[in-house]
N, C-alpha and C positions, 0 to 999 in steps of 0.2 A: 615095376617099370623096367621095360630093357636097357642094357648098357646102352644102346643106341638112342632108342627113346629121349632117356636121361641126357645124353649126350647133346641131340637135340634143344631140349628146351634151355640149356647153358650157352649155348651154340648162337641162339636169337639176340638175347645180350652183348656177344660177342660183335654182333655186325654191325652194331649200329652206328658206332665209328666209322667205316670206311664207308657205309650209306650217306653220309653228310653232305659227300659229293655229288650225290647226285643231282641237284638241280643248278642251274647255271642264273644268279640273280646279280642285276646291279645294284649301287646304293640305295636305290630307291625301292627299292622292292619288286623291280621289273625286271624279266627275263631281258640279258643283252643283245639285242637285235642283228642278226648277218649283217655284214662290209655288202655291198651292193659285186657281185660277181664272185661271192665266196662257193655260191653252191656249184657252179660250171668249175671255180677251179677245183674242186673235189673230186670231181668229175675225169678233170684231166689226169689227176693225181692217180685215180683210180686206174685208167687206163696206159697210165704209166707206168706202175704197179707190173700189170700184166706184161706189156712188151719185155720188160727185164727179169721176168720171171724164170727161176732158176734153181731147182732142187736143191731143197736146204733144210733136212730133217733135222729135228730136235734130238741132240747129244746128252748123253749122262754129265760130260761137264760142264754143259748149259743149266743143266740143270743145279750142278753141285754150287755155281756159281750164286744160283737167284733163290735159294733156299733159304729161308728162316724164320723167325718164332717158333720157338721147340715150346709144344705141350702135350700132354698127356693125350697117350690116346682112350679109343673106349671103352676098356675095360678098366683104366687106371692103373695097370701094368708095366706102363713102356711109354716113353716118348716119342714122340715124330716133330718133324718140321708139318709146318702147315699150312705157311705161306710160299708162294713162288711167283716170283718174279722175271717177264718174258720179253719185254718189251722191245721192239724193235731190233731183233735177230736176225730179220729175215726169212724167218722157218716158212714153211709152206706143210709143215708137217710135224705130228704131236703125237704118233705111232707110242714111242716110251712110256709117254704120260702114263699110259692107263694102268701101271703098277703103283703108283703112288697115291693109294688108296685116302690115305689121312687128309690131302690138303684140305683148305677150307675157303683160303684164300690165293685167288688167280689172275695173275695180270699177264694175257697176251695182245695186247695194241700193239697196235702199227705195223702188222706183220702181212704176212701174204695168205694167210689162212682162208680155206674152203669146207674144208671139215671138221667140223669138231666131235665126232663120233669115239675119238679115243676119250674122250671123259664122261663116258657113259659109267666106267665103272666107279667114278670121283662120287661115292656116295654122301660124302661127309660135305660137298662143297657148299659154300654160304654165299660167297661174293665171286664174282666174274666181271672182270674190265675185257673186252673184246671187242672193241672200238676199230677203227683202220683196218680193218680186213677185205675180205673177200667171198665173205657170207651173200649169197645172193636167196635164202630163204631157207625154213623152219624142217622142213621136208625130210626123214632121214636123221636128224638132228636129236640129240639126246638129252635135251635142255629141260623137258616135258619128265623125262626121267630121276631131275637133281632134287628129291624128297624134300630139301632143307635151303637148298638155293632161294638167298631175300632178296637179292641185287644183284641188276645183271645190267649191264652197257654191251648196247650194239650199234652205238653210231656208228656213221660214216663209212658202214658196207654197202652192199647195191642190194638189199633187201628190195625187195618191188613188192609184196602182200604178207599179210599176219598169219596168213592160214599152215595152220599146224603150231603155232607156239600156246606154250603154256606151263601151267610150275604151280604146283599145289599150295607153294609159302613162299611164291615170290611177293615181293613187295614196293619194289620199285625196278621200273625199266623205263631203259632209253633206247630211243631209234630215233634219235634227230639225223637232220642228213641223210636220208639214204633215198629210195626212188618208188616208197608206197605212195599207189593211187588211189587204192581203196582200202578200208579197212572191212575184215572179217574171221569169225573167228577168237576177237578177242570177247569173253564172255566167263559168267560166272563159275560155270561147269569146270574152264580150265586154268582162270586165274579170280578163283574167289575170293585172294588176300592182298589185291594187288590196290594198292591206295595214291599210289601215282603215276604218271605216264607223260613221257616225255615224245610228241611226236614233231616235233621241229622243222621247220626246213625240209618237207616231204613233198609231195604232188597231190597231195587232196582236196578234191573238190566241195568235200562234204563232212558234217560231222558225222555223220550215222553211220551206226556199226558198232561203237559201243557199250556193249551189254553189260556193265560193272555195277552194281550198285554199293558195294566197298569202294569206289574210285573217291578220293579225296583232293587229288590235283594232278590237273589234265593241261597240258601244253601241246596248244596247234599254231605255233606262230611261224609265221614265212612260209606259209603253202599256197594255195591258189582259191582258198574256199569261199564260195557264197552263200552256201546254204546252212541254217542249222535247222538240223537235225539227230530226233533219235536223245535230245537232251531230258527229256523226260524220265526216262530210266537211271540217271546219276542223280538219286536223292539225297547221297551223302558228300556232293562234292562243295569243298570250300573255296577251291580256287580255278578260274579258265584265263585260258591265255591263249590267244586269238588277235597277236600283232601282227600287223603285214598279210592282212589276204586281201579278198574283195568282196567284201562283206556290204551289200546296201540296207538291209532290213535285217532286224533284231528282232523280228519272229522266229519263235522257236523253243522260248523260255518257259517254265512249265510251274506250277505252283506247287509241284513235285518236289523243285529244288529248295526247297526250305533251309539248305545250310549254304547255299553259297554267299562267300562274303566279298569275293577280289574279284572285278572282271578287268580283262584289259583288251580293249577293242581299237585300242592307238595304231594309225594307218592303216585305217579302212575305208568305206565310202558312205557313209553313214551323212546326210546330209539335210535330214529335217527333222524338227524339235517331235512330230506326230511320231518319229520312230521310235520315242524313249516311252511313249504308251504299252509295248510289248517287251517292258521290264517291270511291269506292274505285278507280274507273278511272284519276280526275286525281292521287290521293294523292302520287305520287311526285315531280310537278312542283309541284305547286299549294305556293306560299310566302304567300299572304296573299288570306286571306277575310275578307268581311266578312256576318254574318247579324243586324247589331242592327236594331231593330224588328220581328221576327219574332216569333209567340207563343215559340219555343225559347228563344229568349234573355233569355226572363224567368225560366225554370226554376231551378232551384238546381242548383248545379255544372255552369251552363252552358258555363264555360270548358272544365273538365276532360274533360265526357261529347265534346264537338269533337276536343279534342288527342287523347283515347286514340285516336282513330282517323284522325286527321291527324297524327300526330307530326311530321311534316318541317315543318308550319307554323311562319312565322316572324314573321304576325301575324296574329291575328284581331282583326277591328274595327280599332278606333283604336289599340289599344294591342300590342308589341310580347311574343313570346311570352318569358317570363323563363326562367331557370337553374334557379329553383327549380318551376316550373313544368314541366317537363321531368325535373326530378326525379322530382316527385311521379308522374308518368305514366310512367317508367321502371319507379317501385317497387308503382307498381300493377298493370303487366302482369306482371311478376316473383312478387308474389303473390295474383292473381287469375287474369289470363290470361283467354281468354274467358268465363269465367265475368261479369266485371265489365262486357263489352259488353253479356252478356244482358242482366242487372240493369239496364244506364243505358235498354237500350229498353224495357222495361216501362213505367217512369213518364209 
């Protein structure tokens, strides 16, 4: 094995700390939902960004500054630093960087960045935070190029499409926040290893476009989406999250998805018991749903008309499914039996 190789496979261990960040959950286990006007002021921010924009190359003291963790480099010869730390500079420009071959770890948020073409040569990189920029797409971009790179954050640039990204050992990414409408592009060929995705707070209309069958936890909450689609191809994913669109029908579920266990469908439009029929696919996995703020869940015997046809549930919503609860849906299939599913979907 090459010193690089080698290096590599030490290197995966290495990230999985600073990967922990990656996903944004509340106590409950739900992604924390945007301030109602947070996406427009991002928006402003961005374009505020711009007007004040004002050449501000990255300096060797900036750098001398945000340097640290010394480890061995790859031959076991010699040390380097291998963290850098960039955050909110200013910079519009990372010209330097591309001699600092060893990093592994990189934090440039909140800066005014448009290219990141100088860290083509950053072979060694693992982690990237690149969050608050000025990324408006993949094109040109040498992200496709970081052999080793597992985590990478690119909220809150003005991304608008996926096409051109990818990472042979990425493993987790985000783009919450930014201004895709569709997705394309992302697919097995260029991100084989990629087991979660964060798309947040985008403009998508739709789920389709996702070719991942590694995908294990997918986040589309606060977009505009009604449709699903395209879910049939994530056979390995465990978790979707799908807060805040415009979702009326729950077609779409495939018997494919045999491992998912979490949905969360809270503020949608979801507004009759007949729509929880095309969950019948996930029924055998699926342990906890969530459909509060939906018109369904103001109905009466909103819990129960769910469980008769979820029974394996072991929460919906916030609250965990009881004994007596369980009961009661035992002894209503016992004597009703289809009769009582008809009756729940009439209302």
């Amino acid at each position: 094995m090459s010193d690089r190789e080698e290096e590599g496979v030490e290197d995966k261990v290495e990230v999985a700390e600073p990967g922990n960040t990656a996903s944004i959950l509340d106590s409950e286990g739900e992604e924390g939902g945007r301030e109602e006007g947070e996406g427009q002021g991002e928006e402003e921010a961005l374009l505020e960004k711009e007007e004040k924009l004002e050449s501000c190359p990255l300096t060797s003291e900036m750098i001398s500054e945000g340097l640290s963790l010394l480890c061995r480099t790859g031959n076991g010869l010699a040390h380097a630093f291998v963290r850098l730390e960039l955050k909110e500079r200013g910079l519009t420009d990372l010209n330097i960087l591309s001699s600092f071959v060893h990093l592994r770890f990189l934090d440039i948020s909140s800066n005014y960045l448009s290219d990141l073409s100088p860290l083509a040569s950053l072979s060694h990189l693992l982690w990237l935070k690149a969050d608050g920029n000025l990324l408006d797409g993949f094109k040109g971009q040498p992200l496709g190029q970081l052999e080793y790179l597992q985590w990478l954050n690119l909220a809150s640039n003005r991304i608008k499409n996926t096409e051109g990204l990818g990472g042979p050992s990425l493993e987790t990414l985000n783009l919450t926040g930014n201004g895709i409408q569709s997705i394309s592009g992302l697919d097995y060929g260029r991100l084989a290893n990629l087991v979660t995705l964060e798309l947040r707070g985008n403009r998508l209309e739709t789920t389709d476009g996702i070719y991942l069958p590694n995908l294990r936890r997918l986040y589309l909450a606060q977009n505009l989406i009604k449709r699903l689609e395209g879910l049939e191809r994530l056979e390995k994913l465990t978790t979707l999250h799908l807060r805040d669109n415009r979702i009326e029908s729950l077609e779409g579920f495939s018997e494919g998805m045999k491992s998912l266990q979490y949905l969360n469908m809270r503020g949608n439009l979801v507004f009759s018991p007949r729509a929880l029929l095309s969950l019948a696919p996930v029924a055998g996995s699926l342990r906890a749903l969530v459909l509060s703020e939906n018109p369904l869940s103001e109905s009466e015997d909103y819990r129960m008309s769910v469980l008769l046809r979820l029974p394996l549930l072991e929460r919906l919503d916030k609250d965990a499914v009881t004994a007596e609860e369980r009961s009661e849906v035992a002894e209503r299939q016992r004597e009703f039996g289809d009769e009582e599913v008809t009756e729940q979907e009439e209302y």
